[in-house]
Wavefront OBJ file of the C-alpha trace (Angstrom):
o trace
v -72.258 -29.433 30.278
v -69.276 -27.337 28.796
v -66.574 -29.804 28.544
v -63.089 -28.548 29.499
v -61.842 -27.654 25.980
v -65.251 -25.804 24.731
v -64.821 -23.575 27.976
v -61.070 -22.904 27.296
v -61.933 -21.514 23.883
v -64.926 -19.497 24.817
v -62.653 -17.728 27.579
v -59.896 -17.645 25.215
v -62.064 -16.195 22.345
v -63.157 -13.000 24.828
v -59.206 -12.434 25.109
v -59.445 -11.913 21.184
v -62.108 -8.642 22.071
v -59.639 -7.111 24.234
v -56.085 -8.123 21.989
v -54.811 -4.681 20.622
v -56.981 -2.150 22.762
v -54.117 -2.909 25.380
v -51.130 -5.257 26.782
v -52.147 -8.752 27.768
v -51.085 -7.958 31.203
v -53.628 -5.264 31.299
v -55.938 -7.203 29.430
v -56.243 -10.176 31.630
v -57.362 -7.887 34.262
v -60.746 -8.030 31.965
v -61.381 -10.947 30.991
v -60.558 -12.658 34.335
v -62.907 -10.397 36.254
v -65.623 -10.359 33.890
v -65.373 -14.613 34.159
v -65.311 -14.476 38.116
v -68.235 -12.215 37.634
v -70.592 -14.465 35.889
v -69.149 -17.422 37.693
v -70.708 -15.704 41.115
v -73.698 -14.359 39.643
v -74.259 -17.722 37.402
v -73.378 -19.654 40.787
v -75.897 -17.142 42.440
v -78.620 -18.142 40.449
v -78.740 -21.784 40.222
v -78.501 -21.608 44.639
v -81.442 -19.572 44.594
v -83.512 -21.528 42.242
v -82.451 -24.963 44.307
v -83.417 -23.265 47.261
v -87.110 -22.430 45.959
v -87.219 -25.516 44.013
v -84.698 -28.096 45.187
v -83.049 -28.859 41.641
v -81.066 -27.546 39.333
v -82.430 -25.104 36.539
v -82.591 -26.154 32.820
v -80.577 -23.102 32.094
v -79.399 -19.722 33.597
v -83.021 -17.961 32.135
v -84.961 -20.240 33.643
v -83.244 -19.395 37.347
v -83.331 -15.750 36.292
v -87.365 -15.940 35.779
v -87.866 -17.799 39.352
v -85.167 -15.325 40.879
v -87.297 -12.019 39.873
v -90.553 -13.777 40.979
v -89.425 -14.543 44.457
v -87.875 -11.235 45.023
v -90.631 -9.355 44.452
v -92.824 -11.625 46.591
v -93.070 -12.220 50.588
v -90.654 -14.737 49.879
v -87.528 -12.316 49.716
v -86.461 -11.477 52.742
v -85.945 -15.395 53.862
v -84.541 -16.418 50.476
v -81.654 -13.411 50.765
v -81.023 -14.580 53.731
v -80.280 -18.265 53.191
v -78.458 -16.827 50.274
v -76.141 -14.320 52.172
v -75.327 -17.163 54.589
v -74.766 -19.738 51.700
v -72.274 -17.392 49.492
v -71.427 -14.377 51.525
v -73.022 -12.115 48.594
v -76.772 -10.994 47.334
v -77.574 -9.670 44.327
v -80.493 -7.904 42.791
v -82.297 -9.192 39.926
v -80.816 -6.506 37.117
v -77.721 -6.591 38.719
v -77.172 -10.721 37.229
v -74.886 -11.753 34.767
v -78.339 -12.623 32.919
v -79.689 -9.247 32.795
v -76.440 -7.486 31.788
v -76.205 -10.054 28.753
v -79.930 -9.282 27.545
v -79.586 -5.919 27.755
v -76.298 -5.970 26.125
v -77.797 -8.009 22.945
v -80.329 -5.619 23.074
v -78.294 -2.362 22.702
v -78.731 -1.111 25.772
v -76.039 -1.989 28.310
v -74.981 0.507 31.095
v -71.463 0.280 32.787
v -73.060 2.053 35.438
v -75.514 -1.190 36.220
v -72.225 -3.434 36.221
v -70.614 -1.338 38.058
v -73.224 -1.474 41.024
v -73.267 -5.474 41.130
v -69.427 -5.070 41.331
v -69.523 -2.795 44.155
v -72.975 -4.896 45.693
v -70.062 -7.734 46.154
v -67.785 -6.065 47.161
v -70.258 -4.508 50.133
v -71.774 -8.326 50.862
v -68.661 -9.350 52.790
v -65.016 -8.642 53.640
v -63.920 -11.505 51.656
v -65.184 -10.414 48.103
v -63.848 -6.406 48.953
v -62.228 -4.676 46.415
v -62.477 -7.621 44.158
v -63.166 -5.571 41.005
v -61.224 -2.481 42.075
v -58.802 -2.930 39.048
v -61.280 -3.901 36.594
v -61.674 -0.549 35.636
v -65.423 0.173 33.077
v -64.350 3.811 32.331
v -61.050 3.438 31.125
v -59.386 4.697 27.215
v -57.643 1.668 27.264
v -60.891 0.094 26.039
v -61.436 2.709 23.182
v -62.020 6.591 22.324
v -65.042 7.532 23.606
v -68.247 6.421 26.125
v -69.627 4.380 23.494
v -67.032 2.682 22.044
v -65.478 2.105 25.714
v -69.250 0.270 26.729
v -69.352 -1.460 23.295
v -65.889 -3.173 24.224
v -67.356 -4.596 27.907
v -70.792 -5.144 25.800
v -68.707 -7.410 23.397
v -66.826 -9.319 25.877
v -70.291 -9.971 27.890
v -72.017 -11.676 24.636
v -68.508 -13.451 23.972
v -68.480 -15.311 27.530
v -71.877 -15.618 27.904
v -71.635 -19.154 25.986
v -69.526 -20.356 28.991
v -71.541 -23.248 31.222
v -69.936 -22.290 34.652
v -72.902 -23.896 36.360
v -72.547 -27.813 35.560
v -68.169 -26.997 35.274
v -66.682 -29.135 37.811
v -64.648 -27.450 39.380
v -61.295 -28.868 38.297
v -62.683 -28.194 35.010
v -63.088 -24.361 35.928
v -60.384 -23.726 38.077
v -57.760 -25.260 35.352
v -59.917 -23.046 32.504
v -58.696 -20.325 34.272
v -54.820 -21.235 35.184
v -55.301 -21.779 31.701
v -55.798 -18.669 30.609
v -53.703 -17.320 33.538
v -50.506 -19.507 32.048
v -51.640 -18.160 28.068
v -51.651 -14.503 29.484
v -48.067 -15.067 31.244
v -46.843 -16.474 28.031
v -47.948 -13.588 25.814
v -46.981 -10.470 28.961
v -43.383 -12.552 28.819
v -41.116 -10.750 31.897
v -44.134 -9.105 33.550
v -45.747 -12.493 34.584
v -42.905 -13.476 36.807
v -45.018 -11.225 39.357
v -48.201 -13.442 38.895
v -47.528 -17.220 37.536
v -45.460 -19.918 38.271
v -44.863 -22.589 34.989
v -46.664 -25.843 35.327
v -43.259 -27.367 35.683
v -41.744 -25.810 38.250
v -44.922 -25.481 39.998
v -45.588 -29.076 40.192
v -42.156 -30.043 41.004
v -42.397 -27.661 44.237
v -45.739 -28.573 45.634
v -45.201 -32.714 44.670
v -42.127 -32.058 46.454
v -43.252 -30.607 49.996
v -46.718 -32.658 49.613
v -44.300 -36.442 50.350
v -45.187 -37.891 53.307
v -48.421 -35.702 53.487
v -50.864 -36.978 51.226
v -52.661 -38.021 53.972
v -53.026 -35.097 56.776
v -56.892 -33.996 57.075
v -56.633 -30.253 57.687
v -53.001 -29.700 55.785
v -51.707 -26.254 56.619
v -50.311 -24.408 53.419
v -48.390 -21.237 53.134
v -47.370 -19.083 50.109
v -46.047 -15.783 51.569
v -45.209 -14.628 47.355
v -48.310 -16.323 46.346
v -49.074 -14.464 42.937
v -52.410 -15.887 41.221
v -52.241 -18.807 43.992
v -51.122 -21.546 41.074
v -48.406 -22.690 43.575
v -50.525 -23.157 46.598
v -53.902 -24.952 44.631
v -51.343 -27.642 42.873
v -50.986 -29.404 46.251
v -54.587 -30.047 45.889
v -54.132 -32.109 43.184
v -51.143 -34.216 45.644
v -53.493 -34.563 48.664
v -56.051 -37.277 49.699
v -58.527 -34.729 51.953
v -57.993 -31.935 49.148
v -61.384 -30.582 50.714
v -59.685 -30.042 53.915
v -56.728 -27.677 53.249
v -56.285 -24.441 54.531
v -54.829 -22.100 52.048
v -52.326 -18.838 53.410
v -51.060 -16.484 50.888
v -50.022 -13.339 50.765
v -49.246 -11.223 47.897
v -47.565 -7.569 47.609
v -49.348 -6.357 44.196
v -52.972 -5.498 44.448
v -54.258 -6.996 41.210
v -52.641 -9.729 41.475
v -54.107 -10.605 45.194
v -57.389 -9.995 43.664
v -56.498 -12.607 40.782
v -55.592 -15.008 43.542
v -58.495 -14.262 45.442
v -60.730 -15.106 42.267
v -58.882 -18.467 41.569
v -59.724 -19.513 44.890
v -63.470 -19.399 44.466
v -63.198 -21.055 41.469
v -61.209 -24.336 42.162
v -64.241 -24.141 44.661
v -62.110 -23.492 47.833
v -64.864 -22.776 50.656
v -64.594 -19.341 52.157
v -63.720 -20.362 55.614
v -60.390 -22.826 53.374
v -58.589 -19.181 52.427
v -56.653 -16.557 54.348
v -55.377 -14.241 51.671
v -53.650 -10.937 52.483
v -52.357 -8.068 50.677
v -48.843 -7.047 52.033
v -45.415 -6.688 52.009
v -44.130 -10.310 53.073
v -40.462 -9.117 54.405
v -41.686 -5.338 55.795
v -44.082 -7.085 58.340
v -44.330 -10.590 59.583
v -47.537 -12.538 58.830
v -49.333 -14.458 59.841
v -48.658 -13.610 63.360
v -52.562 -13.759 65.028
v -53.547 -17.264 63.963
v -51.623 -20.364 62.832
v -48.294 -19.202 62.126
v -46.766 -22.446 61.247
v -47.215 -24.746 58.262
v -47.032 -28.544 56.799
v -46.361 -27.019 53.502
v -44.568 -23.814 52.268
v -44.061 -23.081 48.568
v -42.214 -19.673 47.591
v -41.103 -18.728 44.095
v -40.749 -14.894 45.290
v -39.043 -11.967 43.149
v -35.512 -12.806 42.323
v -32.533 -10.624 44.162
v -35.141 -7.801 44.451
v -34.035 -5.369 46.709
v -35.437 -4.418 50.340
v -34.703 -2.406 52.985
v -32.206 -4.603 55.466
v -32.663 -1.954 58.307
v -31.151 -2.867 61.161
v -34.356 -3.482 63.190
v -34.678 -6.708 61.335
v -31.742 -7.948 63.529
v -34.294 -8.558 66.292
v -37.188 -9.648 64.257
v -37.443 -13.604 65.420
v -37.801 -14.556 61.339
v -33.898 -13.311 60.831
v -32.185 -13.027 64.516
v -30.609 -16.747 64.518
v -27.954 -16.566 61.568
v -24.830 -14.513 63.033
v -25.948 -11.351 62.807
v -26.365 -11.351 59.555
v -29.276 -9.836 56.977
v -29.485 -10.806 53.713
v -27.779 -8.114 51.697
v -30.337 -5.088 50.394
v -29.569 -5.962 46.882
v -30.778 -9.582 47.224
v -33.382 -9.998 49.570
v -33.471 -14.273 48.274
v -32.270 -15.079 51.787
v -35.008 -13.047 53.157
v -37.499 -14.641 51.292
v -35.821 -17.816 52.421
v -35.752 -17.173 56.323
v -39.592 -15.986 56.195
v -40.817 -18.931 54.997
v -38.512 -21.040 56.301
v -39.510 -19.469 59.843
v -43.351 -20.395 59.004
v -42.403 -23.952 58.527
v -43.912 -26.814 61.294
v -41.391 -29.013 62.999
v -42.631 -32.055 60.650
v -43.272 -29.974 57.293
v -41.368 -29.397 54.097
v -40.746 -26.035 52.428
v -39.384 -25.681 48.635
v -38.480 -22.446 47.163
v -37.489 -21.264 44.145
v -34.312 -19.093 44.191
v -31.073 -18.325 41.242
v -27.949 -20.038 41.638
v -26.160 -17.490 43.174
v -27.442 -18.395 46.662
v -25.470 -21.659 46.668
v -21.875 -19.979 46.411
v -22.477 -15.889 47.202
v -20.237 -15.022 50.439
v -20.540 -12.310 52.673
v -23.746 -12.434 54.963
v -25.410 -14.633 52.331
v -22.591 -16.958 52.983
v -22.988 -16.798 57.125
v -26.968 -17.895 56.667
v -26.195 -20.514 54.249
v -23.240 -22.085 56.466
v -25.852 -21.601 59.886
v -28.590 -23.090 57.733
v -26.103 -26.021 57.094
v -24.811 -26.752 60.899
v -28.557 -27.093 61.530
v -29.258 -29.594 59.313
v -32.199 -27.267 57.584
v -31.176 -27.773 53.654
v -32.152 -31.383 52.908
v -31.847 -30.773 48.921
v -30.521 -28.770 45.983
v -32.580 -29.190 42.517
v -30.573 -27.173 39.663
v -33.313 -26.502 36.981
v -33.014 -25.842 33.086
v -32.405 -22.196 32.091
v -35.348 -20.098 30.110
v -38.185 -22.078 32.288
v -39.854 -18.256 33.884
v -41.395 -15.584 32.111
v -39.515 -12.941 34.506
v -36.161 -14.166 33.566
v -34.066 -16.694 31.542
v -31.254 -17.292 33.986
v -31.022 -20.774 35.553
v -32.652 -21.023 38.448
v -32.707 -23.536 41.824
v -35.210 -25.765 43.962
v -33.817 -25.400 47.626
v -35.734 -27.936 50.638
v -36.161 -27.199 53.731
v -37.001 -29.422 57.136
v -36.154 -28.943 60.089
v -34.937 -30.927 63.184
v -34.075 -33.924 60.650
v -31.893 -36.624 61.281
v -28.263 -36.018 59.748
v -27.030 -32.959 57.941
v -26.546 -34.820 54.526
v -27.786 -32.614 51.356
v -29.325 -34.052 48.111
v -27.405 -32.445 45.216
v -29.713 -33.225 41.807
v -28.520 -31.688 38.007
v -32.020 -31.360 36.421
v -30.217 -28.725 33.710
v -30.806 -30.677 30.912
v -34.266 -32.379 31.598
v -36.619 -30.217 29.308
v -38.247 -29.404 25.762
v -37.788 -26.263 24.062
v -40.737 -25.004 23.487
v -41.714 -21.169 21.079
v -39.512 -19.234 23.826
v -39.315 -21.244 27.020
v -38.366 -24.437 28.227
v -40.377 -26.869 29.839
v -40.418 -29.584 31.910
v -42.861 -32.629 31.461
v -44.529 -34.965 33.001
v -41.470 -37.575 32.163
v -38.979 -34.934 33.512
v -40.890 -34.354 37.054
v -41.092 -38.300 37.568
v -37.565 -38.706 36.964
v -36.015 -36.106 39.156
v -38.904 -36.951 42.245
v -36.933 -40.292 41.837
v -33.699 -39.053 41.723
v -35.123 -37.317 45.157
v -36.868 -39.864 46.600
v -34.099 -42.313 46.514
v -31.704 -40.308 47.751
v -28.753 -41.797 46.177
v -25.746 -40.974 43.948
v -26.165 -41.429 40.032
v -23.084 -40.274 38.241
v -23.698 -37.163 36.451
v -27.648 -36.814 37.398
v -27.308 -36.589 41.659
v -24.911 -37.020 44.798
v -26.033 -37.032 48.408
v -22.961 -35.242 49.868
v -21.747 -35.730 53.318
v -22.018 -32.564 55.927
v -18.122 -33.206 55.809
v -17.945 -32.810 51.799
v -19.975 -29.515 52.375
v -17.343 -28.489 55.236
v -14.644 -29.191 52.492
v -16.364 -27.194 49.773
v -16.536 -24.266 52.308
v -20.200 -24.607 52.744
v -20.601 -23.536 48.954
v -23.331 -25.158 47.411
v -22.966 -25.068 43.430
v -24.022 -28.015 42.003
v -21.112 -28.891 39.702
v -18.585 -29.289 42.677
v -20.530 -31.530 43.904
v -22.528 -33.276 40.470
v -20.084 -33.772 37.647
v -22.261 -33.563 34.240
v -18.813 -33.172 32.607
v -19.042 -35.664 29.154
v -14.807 -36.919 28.922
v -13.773 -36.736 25.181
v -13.221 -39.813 23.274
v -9.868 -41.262 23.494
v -8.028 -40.202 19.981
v -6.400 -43.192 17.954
v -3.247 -42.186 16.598
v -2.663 -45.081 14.703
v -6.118 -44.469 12.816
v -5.651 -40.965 12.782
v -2.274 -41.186 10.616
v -3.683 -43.921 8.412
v -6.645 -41.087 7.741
v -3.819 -38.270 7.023
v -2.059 -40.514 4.932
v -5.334 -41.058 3.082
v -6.334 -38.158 2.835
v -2.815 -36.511 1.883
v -3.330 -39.578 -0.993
v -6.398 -38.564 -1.869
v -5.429 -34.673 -2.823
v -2.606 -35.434 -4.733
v -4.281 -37.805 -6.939
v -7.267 -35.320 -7.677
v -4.432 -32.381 -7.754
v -2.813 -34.512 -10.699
v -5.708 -35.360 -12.238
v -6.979 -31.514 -12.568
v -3.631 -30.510 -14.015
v -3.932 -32.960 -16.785
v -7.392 -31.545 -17.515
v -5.691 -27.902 -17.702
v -2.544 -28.950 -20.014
v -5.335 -29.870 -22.249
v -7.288 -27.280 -22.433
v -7.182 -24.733 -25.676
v -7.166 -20.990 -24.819
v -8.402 -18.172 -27.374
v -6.430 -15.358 -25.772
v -2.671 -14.932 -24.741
v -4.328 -13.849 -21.760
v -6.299 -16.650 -20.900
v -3.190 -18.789 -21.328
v -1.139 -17.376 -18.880
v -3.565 -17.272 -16.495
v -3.816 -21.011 -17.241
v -0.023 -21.708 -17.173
v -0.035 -19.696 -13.864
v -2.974 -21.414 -11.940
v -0.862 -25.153 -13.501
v 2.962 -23.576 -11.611
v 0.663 -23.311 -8.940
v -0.658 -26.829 -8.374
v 2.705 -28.586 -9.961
v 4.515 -26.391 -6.283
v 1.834 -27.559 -3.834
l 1 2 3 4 5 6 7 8 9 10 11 12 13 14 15 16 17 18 19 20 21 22 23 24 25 26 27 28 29 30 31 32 33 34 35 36 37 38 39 40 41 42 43 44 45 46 47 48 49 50 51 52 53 54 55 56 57 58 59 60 61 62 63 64 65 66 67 68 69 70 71 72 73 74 75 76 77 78 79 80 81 82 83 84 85 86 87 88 89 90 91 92 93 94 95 96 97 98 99 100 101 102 103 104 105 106 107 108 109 110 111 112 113 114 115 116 117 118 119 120 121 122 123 124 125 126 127 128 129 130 131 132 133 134 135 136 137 138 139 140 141 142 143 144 145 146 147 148 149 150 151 152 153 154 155 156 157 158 159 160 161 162 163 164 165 166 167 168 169 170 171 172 173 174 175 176 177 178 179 180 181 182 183 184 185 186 187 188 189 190 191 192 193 194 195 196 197 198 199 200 201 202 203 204 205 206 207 208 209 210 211 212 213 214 215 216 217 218 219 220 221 222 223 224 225 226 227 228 229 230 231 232 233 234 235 236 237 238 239 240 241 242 243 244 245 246 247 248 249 250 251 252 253 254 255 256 257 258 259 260 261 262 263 264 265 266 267 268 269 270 271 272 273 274 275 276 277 278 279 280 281 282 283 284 285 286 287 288 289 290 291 292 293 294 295 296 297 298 299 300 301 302 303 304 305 306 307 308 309 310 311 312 313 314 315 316 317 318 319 320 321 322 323 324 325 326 327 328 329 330 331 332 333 334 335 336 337 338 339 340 341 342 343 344 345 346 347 348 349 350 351 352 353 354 355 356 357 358 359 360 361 362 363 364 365 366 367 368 369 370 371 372 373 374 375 376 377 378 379 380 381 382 383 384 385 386 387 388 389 390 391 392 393 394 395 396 397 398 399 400 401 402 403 404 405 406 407 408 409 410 411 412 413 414 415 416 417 418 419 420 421 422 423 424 425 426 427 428 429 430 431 432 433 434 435 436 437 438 439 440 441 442 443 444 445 446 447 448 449 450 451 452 453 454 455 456 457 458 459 460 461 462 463 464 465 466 467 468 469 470 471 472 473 474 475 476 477 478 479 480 481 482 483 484 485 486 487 488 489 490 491 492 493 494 495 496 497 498 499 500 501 502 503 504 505 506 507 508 509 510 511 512 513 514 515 516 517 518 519 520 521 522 523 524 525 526 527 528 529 530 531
């Protein structure tokens, strides 16, 4: 069995093929297909050789061998069956992960052959189509020419071919690949803010909204920005019935749906367990034909992007309750906020990710806030440390949600300062997560860490929400002792004119050569004998 650090260097050593043909955002886009890939066609294999033989191959050839025997014999049609209802997908024998690697060591690979497995998935079912769409075989970006284009996919086949994705639990495969997910974000810096979350943050959101529901046997979770799906797998980690969540994401960028959709399969999250879309979450509600409310909701969506705030949105049920008011069409946070928000069960928690500027911003922003407020719906503010997201190094903001709670109190926590630096971000650890889930859990003043303010202290504050009028992190400066400070002057004072008359007796004694030197001297002495 590939043990967890073997398999992160294999998949890390096929990013090495691809480094310098193209940008690591484009470059993941490889890599990451070509491992989902061989993860369904290795996953593909070892199914159909325990269905013929009810155990587990030695190795991948060995499946391969009893695969081509029993499609070529009266045996097919049942065993592609069983197959297609087991996985969703079928395969033919040259279109395997297997055959492309052979062929590939043997000089012979064709793109076209990979290409028809990629597009045999995508045909097996509505859940795998378009999976490969961006993992374009053709393209420049992996070199001049036919040849040297094939050559780079040929390369990257043999690379990842020493990968054991067949005995990988799947913790062990599924964190391989946030992995390499989190590696790529690091190295694409401000374009990753569209696809991963930092394990900080990330954990801190979903260990968050996951209290009190460790328990629940069919958990509902929602991600309406979900990016790669990092966010909505880490409550999987927080839940006792992991096996039982239902996963719904949505996601605006194409690619990065399909990278979601991949990540899925391999934390080994059954087909029937996801409801991915690819859409605009704020142009058109979803999901709006099957559950539509959720025990969890996790958002770290775009910060103040922009979107349309056309009028019609006034009667759309997500935004109709807060005065009138839309968030503004430069900063669609509140948005964001009220769609998720709006998805949220009676019982559930939602935490989103948001900057600072939706605590204290007026206008219309100002109107939802204070309606949020009256209601009760903001249980907690978490200020985080600056430089923690690839997509920006502006401080940023846990805000949680619940509704139809008990009291209109609000949680005010300074987390600012609880980090590492670390090459160009900052991040949180484990020690930094426990404390401020403490600080939250207890719900209780500590001076300059966090303050449970009153709905009356909000009233007072004008329903503004910055964290320093309510948490003061201000250090007072020492109280100055002037006794001790004039003893020190005097000292010091002491001090300079001793040296000062010890130097000029060293000069008076010195011999010059040149009239010149010995004015300079006899200057530089009328100087020190006036100070």
């Amino acid at each position: 069995m590939t043990e967890g650090k073997d398999l992160l260097q294999i998949l890390w050593d096929g990013a090495d093929v691809l480094r310098g043909k193209m940008d690591a955002n484009e470059y993941k886009t490889y890599l990451l297909g070509l491992v989902f890939y061989k993860y369904l066609s290795d996953d593909y294999l070892a199914t159909a050789y325990d269905l013929l033989n009810d155990k587990v191959p030695a190795d991948l050839d060995e499946a391969q061998a009893a695969y081509e025997e029993a499609f070529h014999s009266d045996e097919k049609k049942e065993l592609l069956n069983e197959l297609k209802n087991s996985l969703h997908y079928t395969l033919d024998p040259d279109m395997t992960y297997v055959t492309m690697l052979n062929a590939a060591k043997e000089n012979r690979f064709s793109r076209e052959k990979l290409q028809a497995a990629f597009n045999r998935i995508h045909e097996s079912d509505e859940l795998f189509n378009g999976l490969f769409a961006d993992v374009d075989l053709y393209s420049t970006r992996l070199g001049t020419g036919d040849q040297k284009q094939s050559d780079t996919i040929s390369d990257l086949i043999k690379v990842l071919a020493n990968a054991d994705l067949i005995h990988a639990e799947g913790d062990v495969l599924g964190n391989a690949y946030e992995y390499l997910i989190g590696q790529f974000a690091s190295e694409t810096g401000k374009k990753a803010g569209e696809f991963y979350t930092p394990h900080g943050p990330a954990q801190l959101l979903c260990r968050i909204a996951m209290i009190g529901q460790e328990n629940k046997k069919g958990l509902l979770v929602y991600d309406p920005c979900m990016g790669s799906g990092s966010l909505m797998l880490s409550c999987k980690h927080y839940s006792n019935e992991p096996d039982y969540i239902q996963y719904y994401g949505q996601e605006l960028m194409p690619s990065t749906y399909n990278l979601a959709r991949m990540n899925m399969f391999l934390h080994r999250v059954h087909p029937e367990h996801q409801h991915l879309r690819n859409g605009d979450t704020l142009d058109a509600d979803w999901p709006h034909d099957e559950e539509t409310e959720f025990d969890v909701v996790t958002m770290n969506p775009p910060y103040s992007a922009k979107w349309s705030a056309a009028e019609g949105f006034k009667q759309d049920e997500r935004f109709m309750d807060y005065g009138g008011k839309l968030a503004p069409k430069s900063k669609a946070d509140y948005a964001f906020l009220l769609h998720g928000f709006y998805h949220l069960k009676q019982t559930g928690t939602m935490a989103i990710v948001l900057p600072h500027g939706v605590l204290f911003r007026g206008a219309s922003e100002g109107t939802i806030r204070q309606k949020l407020l009256e209601n009760g719906s903001i249980y907690a503010v978490i200020g985080l440390p600056s430089n923690m997201f690839y997509n920006t190094s502006i401080p940023t903001c846990i805000v949680v949600l619940k509704k139809h709670r008990d009291g209109r109190d609000v949680l005010f926590i300074d987390a600012s300062k609880l980090y590492v630096k670390e090459k160009k971000q900052n991040i949180m650890q484990e020690e930094h997560i426990d404390r401020v889930l403490e600080l939250y859990k207890n719900r209780k003043p500590v001076e300059k860490e966090a303050y449970l303010a009153s709905y009356d202290d909000v009233v007072s504050n004008d329903f503004n929400l910055n964290i320093p009028r309510y948490v003061d992190t201000m250090e007072e400066e020492p109280e100055i002792d002037m006794k001790d400070l004039t003893r020190r002057i005097r000292e010091t004072d002491k001090a300079i004119k001793e040296e000062n008359a010890s130097l000029l007796n060293m000069l008076r004694d010195l011999e010059c050569g040149t009239e010149d030197a010995k004015d300079a001297i006899s200057e530089f002495i009328r100087i020190l004998e006036e100070a």
